[in-house]
N, C-alpha and C positions, 0 to 999 in steps of 0.2 A: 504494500500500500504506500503513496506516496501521497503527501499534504502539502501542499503551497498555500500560502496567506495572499489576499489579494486588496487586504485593506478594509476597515473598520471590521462587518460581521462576516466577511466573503471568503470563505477557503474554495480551493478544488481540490477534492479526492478523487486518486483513482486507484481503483484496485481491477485487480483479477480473479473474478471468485471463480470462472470456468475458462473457454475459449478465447473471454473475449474481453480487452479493456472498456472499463465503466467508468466514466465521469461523471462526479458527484459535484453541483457548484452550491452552493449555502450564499444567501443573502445578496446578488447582484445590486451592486449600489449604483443610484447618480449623486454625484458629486463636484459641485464646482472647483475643488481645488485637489481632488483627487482623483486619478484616472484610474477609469476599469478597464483593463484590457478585454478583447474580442475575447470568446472562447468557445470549445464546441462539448458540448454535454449530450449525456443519455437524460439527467435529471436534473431539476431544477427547486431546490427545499426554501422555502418562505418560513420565516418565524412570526412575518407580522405584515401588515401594509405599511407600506413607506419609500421616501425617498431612498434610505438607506438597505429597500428590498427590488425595488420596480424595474431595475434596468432588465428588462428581459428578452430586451433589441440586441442586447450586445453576444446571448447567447446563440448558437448554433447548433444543427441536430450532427450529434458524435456520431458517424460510420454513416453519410447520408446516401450514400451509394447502394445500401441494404435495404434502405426505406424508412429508417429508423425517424420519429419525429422527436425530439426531445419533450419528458414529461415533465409538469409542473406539479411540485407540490406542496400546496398553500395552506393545510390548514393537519388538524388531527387526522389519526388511521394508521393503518397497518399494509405496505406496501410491499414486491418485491417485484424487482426491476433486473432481469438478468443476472440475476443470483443475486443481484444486492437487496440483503431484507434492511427495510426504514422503516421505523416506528413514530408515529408523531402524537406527542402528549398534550392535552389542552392546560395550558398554564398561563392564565390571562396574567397581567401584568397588575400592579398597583395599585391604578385605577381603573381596573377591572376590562378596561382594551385588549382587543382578541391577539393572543400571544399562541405559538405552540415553540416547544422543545422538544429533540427528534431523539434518537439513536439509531446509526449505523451500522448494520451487522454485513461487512464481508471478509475475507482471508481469515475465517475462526478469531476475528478481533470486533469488540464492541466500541464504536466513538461516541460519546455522548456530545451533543450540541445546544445547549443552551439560550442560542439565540442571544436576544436582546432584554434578559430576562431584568427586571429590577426589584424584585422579591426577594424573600426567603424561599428553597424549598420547602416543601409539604412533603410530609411523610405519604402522601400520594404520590407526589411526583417521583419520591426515589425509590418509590417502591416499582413503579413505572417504567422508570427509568433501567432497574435492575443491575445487575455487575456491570462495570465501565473499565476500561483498560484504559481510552485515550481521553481523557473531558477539555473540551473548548468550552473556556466560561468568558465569559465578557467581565472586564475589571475597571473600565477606564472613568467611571463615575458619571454625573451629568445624568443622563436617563437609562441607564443600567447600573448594573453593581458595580461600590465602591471596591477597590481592591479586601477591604477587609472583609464585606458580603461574599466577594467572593470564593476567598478566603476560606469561609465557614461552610462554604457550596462545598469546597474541594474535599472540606472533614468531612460533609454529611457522604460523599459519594464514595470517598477514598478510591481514585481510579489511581493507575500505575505511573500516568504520566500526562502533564497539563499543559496544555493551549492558550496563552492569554487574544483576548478578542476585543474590539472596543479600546486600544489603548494606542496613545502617541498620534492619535489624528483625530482631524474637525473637533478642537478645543477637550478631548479625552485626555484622561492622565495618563503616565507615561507605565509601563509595565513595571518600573524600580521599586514601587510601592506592592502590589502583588509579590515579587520576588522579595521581599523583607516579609512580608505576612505569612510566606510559605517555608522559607528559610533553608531548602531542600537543593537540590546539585541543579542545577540549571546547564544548558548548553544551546548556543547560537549557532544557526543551520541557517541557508536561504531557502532548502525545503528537506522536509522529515520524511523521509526513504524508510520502512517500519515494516517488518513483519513478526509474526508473535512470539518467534524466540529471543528477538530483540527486545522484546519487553523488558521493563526493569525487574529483578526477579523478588527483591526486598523491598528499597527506599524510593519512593515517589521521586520521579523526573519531571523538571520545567524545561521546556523545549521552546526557546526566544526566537520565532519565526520574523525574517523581513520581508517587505513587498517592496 
């Protein structure tokens, strides 16, 4: 599996659950002072309506010579898209705005995605959620969690190894604050190349992605 950050909620995942690679894109932003590169996907996961979900112009259907049209998916359910199984959980936000938070099940590894969340989790949602290997939590403060929410996200889930999201753009804080509240081996990568024996086997890993 491999993870690229594409800025604020946007990663792309791709993995190989059989034959055939699978792009995963999370949250296509528009952005005045941040570019989103073109890209071509099987799937397309929304956590919310918004500026920072809607660009879905920039996306393109992955393998279009097969017929494939890229799927969209915007809200709660249980999906499986060419071996990739996605979960999406309803978890409205704060003021009660229609939110969902997903997990990703391919190459025998679980990603949990958080979205844009500005809550607490609920003992719903991580029960929902279930065991996590990889967590992308939003930390950058402003209208999602402050690094220390976040923080408390990463206790309630205890994944192997974490994502900061939301940090260092459009006035978000910078990830330095998360990496103090976790205290844990960090490592900076331009993209997370991961399969499951790479996992960390003990002590939770932060993984400092750039776009």
């Amino acid at each position: 599996m491999q993870i690229t950050w594409n800025g604020l909620g946007s990663f792309t995942i791709t993995a190989k659950p059989a034959q055939t690679e699978v792009t995963l894109v999370t949250n296509p932003f528009n952005h005045p002072d941040i570019k989103f590169k073109s890209v071509a996907a099987y799937l397309v996961v929304q956590s919310h309506e918004g500026k920072d979900t809607s660009n879905l112009g920039a996306i393109s259907p992955e393998h279009p010579e097969e017929g494939h049209k890229t799927f969209l998916i915007p809200h709660a359910g249980e999906y499986e898209i060419q071996g990739v199984f996605v979960t999406g959980i309803h978890a409205p936000k704060k003021d009660g705005s229609a939110h969902t938070i997903y997990r990703f099940d391919a190459e025998n590894m679980r990603v949990g995605y958080l979205g844009a969340l500005d809550r607490a989790l609920t003992t719903a949602d991580i029960e929902a959620l279930g065991p996590i290997d990889i967590l992308i939590v939003p930390a950058g403060g402003k209208d999602v969690f402050t690094a220390t929410q976040a923080a408390e996200a990463v206790a309630q889930v205890e994944p192997r190894m974490v994502i900061a999201s939301y940090v260092g753009d459009a006035d978000y804080g910078t990830v330095d604050a998360l990496k103090r509240e976790l205290g844990c081996q960090t490592e900076d990568v331009g993209k997370l190349k991961i399969a499951r024996a790479g996992l960390p086997e003990e002590d939770m890993k932060m993984v400092l992605l750039s776009h």
